[in-house]
LUMTOR-806127 format. One record per residue (C-alpha): residue in three letters; x, y, z. Coordinates in steps of 0.2 Angstrom, whole numbers. Example, Ala and Ser with C-alpha at 12.3 -4.5 7.8 and 13.67 -1.06 7.14 Angstrom:
<pts>
PT  residu      X      Y      Z
PT     ALA     62    -22     39
PT     SER     68     -5     36
</pts>
This chain:
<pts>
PT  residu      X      Y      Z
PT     UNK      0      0      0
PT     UNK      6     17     -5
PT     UNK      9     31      7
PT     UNK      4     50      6
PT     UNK     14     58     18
PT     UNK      6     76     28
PT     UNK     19     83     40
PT     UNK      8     96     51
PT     UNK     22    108     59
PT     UNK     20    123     70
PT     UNK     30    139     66
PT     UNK     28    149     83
PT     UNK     33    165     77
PT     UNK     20    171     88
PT     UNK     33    164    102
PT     UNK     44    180     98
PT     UNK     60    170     92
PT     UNK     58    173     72
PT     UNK     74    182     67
PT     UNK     66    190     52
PT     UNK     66    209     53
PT     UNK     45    205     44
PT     UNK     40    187     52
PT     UNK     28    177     42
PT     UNK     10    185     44
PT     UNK      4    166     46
PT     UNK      7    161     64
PT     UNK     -4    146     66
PT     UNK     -1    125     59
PT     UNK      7    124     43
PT     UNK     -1    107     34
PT     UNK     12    100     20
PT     UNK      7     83     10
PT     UNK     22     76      3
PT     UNK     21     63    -10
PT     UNK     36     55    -16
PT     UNK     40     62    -35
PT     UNK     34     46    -47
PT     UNK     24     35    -35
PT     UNK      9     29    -41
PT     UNK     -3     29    -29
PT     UNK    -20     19    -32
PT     UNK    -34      8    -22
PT     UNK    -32     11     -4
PT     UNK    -19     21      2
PT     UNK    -13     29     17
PT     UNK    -12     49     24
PT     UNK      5     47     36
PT     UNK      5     63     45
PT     UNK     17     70     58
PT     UNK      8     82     67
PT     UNK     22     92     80
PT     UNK      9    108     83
PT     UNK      0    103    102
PT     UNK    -14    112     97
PT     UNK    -18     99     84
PT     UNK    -33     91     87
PT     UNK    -41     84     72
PT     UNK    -36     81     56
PT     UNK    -48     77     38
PT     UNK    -44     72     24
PT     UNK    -52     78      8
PT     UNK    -52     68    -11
PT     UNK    -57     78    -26
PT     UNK    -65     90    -15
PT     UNK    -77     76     -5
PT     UNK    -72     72     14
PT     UNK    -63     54     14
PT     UNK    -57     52     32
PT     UNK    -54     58     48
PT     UNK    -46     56     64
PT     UNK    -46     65     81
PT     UNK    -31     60     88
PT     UNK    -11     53     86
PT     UNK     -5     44     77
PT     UNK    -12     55     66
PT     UNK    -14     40     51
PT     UNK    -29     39     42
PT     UNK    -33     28     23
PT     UNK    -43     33     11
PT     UNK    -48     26     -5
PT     UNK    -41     32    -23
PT     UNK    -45     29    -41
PT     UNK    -40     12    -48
PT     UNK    -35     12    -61
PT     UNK    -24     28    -56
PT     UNK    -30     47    -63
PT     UNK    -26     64    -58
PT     UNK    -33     67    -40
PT     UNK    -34     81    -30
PT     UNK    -30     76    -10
PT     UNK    -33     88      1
PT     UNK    -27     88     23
PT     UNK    -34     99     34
PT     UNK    -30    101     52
PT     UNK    -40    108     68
PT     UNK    -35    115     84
PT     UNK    -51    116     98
PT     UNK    -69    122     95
PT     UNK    -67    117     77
PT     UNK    -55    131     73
PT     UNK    -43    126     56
PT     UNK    -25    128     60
PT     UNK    -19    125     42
PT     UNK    -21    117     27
PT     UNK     -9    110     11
PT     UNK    -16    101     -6
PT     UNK     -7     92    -20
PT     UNK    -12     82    -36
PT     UNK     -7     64    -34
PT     UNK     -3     54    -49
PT     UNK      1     69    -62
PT     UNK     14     64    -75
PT     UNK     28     77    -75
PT     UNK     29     89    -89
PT     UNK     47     86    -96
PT     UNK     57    104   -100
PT     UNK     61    103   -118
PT     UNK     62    113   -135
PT     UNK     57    106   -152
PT     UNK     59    114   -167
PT     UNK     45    108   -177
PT     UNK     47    117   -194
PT     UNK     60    126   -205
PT     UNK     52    136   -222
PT     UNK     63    145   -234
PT     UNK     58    158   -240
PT     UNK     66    160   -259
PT     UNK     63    179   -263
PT     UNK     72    185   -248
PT     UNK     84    172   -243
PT     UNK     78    170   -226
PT     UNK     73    153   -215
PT     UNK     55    154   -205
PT     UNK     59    146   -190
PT     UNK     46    139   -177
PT     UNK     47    129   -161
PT     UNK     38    121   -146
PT     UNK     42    123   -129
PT     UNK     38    114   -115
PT     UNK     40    119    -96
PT     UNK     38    109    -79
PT     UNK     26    117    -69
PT     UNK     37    124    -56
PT     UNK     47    132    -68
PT     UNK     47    148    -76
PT     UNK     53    150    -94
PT     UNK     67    164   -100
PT     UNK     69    163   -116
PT     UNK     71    155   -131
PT     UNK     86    159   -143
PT     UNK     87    155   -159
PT     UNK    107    152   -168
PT     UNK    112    150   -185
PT     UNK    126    139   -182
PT     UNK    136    146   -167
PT     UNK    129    162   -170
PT     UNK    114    170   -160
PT     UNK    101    177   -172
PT     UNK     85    181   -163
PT     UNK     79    178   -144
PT     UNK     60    176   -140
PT     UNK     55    178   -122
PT     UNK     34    172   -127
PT     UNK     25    163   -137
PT     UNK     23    161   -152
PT     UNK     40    155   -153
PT     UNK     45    157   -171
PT     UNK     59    169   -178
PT     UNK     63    174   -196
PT     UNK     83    170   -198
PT     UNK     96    172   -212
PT     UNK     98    158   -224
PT     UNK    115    150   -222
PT     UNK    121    138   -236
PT     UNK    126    120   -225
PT     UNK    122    128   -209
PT     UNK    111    120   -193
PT     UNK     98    129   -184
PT     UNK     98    128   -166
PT     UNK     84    131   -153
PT     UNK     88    134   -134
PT     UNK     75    139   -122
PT     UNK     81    143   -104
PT     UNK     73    143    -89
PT     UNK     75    154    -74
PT     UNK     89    149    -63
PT     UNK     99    144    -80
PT     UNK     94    126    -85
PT     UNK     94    123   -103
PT     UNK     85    113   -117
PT     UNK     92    112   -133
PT     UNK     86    105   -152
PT     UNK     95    106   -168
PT     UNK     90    104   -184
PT     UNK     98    106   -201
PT     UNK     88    114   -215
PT     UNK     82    102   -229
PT     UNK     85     89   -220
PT     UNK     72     77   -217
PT     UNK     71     66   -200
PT     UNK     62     53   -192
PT     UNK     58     54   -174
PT     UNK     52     46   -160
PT     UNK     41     53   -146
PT     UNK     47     45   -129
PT     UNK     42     48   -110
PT     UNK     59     55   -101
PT     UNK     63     64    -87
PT     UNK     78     78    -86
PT     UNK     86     73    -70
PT     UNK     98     86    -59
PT     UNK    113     76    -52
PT     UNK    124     86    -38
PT     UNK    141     77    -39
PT     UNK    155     79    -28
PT     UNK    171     70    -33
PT     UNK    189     68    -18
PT     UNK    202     60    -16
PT     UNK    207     49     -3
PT     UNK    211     64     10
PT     UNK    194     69      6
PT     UNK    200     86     -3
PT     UNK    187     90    -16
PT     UNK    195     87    -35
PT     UNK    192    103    -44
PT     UNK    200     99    -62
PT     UNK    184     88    -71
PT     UNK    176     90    -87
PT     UNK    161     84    -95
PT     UNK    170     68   -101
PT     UNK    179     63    -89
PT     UNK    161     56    -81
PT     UNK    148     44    -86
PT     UNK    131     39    -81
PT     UNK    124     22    -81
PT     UNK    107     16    -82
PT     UNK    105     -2    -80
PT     UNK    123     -2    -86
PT     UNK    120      7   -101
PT     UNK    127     24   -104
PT     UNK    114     40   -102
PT     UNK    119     56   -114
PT     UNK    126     71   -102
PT     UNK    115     81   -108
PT     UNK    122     97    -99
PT     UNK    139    100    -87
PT     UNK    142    115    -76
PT     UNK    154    119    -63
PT     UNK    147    123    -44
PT     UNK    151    142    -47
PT     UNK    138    141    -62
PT     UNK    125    137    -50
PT     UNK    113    146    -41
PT     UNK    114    138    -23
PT     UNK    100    137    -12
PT     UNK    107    132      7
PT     UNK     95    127     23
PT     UNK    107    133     38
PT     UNK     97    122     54
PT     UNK    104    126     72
PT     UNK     99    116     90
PT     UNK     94    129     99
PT     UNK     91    117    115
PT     UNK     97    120    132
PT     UNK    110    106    130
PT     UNK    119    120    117
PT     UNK    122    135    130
PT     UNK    138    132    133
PT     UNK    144    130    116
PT     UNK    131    146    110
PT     UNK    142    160    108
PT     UNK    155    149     96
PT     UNK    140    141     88
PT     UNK    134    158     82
PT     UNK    151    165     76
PT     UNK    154    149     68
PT     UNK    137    149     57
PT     UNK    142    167     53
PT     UNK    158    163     47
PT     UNK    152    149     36
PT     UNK    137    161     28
PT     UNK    153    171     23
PT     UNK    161    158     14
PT     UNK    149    150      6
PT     UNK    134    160      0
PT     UNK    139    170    -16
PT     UNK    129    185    -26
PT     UNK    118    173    -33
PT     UNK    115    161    -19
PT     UNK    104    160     -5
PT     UNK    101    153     13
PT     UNK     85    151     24
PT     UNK     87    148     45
PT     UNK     77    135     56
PT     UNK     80    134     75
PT     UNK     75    121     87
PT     UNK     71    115    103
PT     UNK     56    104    106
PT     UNK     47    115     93
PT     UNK     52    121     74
PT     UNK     55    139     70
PT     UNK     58    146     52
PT     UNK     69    161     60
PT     UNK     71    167     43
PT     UNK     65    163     25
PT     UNK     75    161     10
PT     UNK     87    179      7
PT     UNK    104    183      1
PT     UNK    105    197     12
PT     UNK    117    189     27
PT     UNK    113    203     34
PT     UNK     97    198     37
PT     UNK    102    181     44
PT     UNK    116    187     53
PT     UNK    101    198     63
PT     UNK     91    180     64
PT     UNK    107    170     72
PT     UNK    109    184     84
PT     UNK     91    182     91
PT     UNK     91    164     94
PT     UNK     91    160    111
PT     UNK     95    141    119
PT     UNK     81    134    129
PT     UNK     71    120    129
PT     UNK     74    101    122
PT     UNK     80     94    106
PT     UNK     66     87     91
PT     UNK     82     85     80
PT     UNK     74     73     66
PT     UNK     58     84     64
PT     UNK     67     97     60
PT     UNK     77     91     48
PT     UNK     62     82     40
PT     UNK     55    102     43
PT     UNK     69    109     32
PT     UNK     69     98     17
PT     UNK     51    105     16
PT     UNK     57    124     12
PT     UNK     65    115     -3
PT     UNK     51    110    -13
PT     UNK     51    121    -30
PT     UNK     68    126    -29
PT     UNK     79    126    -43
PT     UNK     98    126    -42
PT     UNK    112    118    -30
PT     UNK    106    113    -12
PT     UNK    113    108      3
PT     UNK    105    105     22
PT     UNK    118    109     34
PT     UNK    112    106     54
PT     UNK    123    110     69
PT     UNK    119     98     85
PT     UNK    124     89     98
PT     UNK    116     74     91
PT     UNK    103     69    107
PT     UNK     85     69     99
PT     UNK     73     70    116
PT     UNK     56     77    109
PT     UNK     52     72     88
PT     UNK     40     62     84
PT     UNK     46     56     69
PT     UNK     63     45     65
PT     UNK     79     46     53
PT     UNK     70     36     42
PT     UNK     58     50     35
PT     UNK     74     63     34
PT     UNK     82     49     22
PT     UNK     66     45     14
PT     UNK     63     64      5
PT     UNK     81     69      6
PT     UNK     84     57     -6
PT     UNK     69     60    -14
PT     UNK     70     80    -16
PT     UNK     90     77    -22
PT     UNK     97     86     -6
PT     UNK    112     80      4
PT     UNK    109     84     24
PT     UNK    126     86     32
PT     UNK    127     88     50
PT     UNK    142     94     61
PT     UNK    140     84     77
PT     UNK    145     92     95
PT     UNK    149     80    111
PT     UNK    132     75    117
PT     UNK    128     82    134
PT     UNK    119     68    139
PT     UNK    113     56    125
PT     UNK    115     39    118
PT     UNK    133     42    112
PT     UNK    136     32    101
PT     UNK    119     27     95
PT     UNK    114     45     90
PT     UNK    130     44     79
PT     UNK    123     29     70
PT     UNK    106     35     69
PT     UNK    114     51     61
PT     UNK    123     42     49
PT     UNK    107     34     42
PT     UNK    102     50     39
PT     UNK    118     60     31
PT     UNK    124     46     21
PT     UNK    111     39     10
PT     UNK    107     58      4
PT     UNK    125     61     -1
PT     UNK    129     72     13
PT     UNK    144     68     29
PT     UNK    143     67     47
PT     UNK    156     78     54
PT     UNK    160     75     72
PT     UNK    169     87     81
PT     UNK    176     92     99
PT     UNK    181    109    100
PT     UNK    181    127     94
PT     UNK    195    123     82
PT     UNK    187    107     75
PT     UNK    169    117     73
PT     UNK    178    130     60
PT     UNK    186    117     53
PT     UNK    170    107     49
PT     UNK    161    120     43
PT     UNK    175    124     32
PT     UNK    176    109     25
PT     UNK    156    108     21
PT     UNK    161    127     11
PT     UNK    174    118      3
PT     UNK    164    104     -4
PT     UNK    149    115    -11
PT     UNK    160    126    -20
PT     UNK    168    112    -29
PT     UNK    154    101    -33
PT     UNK    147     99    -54
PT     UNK    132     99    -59
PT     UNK    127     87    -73
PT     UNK    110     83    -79
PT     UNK    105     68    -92
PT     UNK     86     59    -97
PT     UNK     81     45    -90
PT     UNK     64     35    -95
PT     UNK     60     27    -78
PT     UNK     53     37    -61
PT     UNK     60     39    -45
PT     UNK     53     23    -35
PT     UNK     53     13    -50
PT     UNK     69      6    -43
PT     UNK     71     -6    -58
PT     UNK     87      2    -66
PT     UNK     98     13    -53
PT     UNK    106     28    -62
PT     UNK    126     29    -56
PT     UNK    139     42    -60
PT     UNK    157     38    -60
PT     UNK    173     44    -69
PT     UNK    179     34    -82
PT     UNK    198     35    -79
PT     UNK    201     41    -62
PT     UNK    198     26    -49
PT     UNK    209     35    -34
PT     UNK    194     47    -34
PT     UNK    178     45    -25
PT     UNK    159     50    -31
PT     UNK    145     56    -21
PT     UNK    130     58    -33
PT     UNK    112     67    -26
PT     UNK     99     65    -40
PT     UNK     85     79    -39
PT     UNK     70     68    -42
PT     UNK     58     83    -38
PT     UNK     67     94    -51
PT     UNK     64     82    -65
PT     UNK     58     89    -83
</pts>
């Protein structure tokens, strides 16, 4: 049986620890459905929520607009019936606090095929009297996506740009040359289709999926190699070679970064340090065209500060965090994949801790579960534990950091604290960028996609794939 998976969390700006110079205006529950990109679900199938606002006190769940279950109290884990065969479906979660009041509410569309992001030209006239080539094309863009521009080039050269359909541009004729079609969408991801004029050509309509890999190649010392090119990787499918269909160096990257700090009493002592340490690491890895968002937490979830490139703004946030409380360290880590969803670019989860989880009510395994499935490595810079399992919170954190292609990174000191964060700097400015088409979903699981280097076996790969960013 399939799974829908609702994570109700509480913001608590009202709670006075919201760093943002303008808070959110929505203080209540926050309802979020998550369903993994390329599931099918059908038949009966089950709403898994996580609910972490106490003020929860009923949640229903809505199908295509008609009431389909409900429950009054935890687990918070209802079923309800879908269409089978599979369609579209809208699946609706809403949750109340006392007297009926709605705290919050989150929808999504189960079982809709992805767009894919792609240019076609579909037809090249000449045009004998004045020498010229009538050029049209068809784009297609994901619906998270936002489109550019389309540019049109005879041979290398870049003849006409259209920013709205229709897409069509009127081009000099040149004798033996291709025309070229490249739509770009915001953020910088390209699609690109060639045709030469005259030419006639057979094709064949497939379904494929662009996919986004974040690829961090070192050497045995675990320095970041910096010197790679396009061909020196390959990517597999089933052990058959998939097309690179694009190669870009980290800098070339918008990044988007999730900064998450344990804000816990069992923190105070290493506060101060924690804070100038956070600031430092903003400074060295967040660039003009990046950007960082800030969670706290104790025993509850805080957004202090929404996605900016201003570090001003986030250096304001860190400095009005306060340590109190205890520690829902797998909640919030599951809470900060969230602010992820619909962002393009490079991304990374960075969470400082002393690794004892005391209050969530959820595990590793969902942390794993959409890290892997939103494409983002979780890294986490472990401090001593001030009273937890030792040695089991450092094998539970592990579950969580190395299956997404992030690193544990335990430290002891001041000194080893800089020198954690620097080397999490280090490793997202070095990382590349490839993307290539596959024809099977995430969860398909029949054919696993690897990347590797063809001639370099002293080097190690870590590969996230970005199934949320598929087009």
């Amino acid at each position: 049986m399939k799974k829908i998976i609702a994570v109700l969390v509480g913001l608590f700006a009202a709670l006075g620890t919201i760093g943002s110079p303008e808070p959110e205006a929505d203080k209540g529950a926050v309802v979020r459905i998550l369903t993994p990109p390329g599931i099918e679900l059908r038949g009966r199938s089950e709403v898994e929520t996580l609910a972490i606002d106490p003020e929860i006190r009923e949640i229903v769940v809505f199908v295509d607009g008609e009431e389909a279950a409900r429950r009054g109290r935890p687990p918070w884990n209802v079923k309800v019936v879908l269409a089978d065969p599979p369609r579209e479906q809208t699946v609706e979660v809403k949750a109340y606090g006392d007297r009926g009041r709605e705290l919050g509410s989150d929808r999504v569309v189960v079982n809709r095929r992805p767009i894919a992001f792609r240019v076609r030209i579909t037809s090249i006239r000449s045009d004998a009297e004045d020498g010229t080539l009538h050029v049209e094309a068809d784009v297609s863009v994901p619906h998270d996506a936002t489109l550019d521009s389309v540019d049109f080039y005879l041979g290398e050269d870049k003849v006409a740009t259209v920013s709205a359909p229709p897409f069509t541009a009127t081009i000099p004729a040149g004798a033996g040359s291709f025309v070229r079609a490249v739509a770009t969408l915001r953020g910088g991801r390209t699609s690109e289709d060639v045709e030469v004029p005259g030419a006639s050509a057979v094709t064949e309509e497939i379904d494929v999926n662009l996919v986004q890999v974040q690829v961090l190649a070192t050497r045995e010392n675990g320095a970041p190699v910096t010197d790679l090119r396009r061909e020196d990787f390959e990517v597999l499918q089933g052990g058959q070679a998939r097309q690179i269909e694009s190669f870009y160096p980290a800098p070339d990257v918008a990044l988007v970064l999730g900064l998450v700090l344990d804000s816990s009493g069992s923190m105070r002592d290493a506060w101060s340090t924690t804070l100038a340490t956070a600031k430092q690491f903003l400074r060295q890895t967040i660039g003009e065209r990046d950007r960082a968002f800030l969670v706290d937490f104790d025993e509850q979830l805080r957004l202090a500060h929404g996605l900016t490139g201003d570090l001003g703004e986030l250096y304001e946030a860190l400095d009005a965090l306060e340590p109190e409380g205890g520690t829902a360290l797998y909640d919030s880590i599951l809470f900060s994949l969230l602010q992820f969803e619909a962002q393009p670019g490079r991304r990374a989860l960075v969470v400082l801790t002393d690794g004892y989880d005391s209050r969530s009510t959820t595990d590793e395994r969902h942390a794993v579960e959409f890290g892997r499935k939103l494409g983002v490595p979780v890294y986490v810079v472990a401090l001593p534990s001030g009273g937890g399992p030792g040695d089991v919170a450092v094998h539970a954190l592990k579950l969580v950091t190395d299956p997404t292609g992030g690193r544990l990174l335990r430290v002891g000191s001041a000194g080893g604290l800089e020198r954690a964060f620097a080397q999490i700097a280090a490793e997202l400015r070095h990382q590349y960028v490839l993307t290539c088409y596959t024809d099977e979903l995430p969860g398909d699981g029949r054919r696993k996609i690897t990347v590797r280097l063809k001639d370099r076996k002293d080097v190690e790969v870590r590969a996230v794939f970005a199934w949320d960013q598929m087009s």
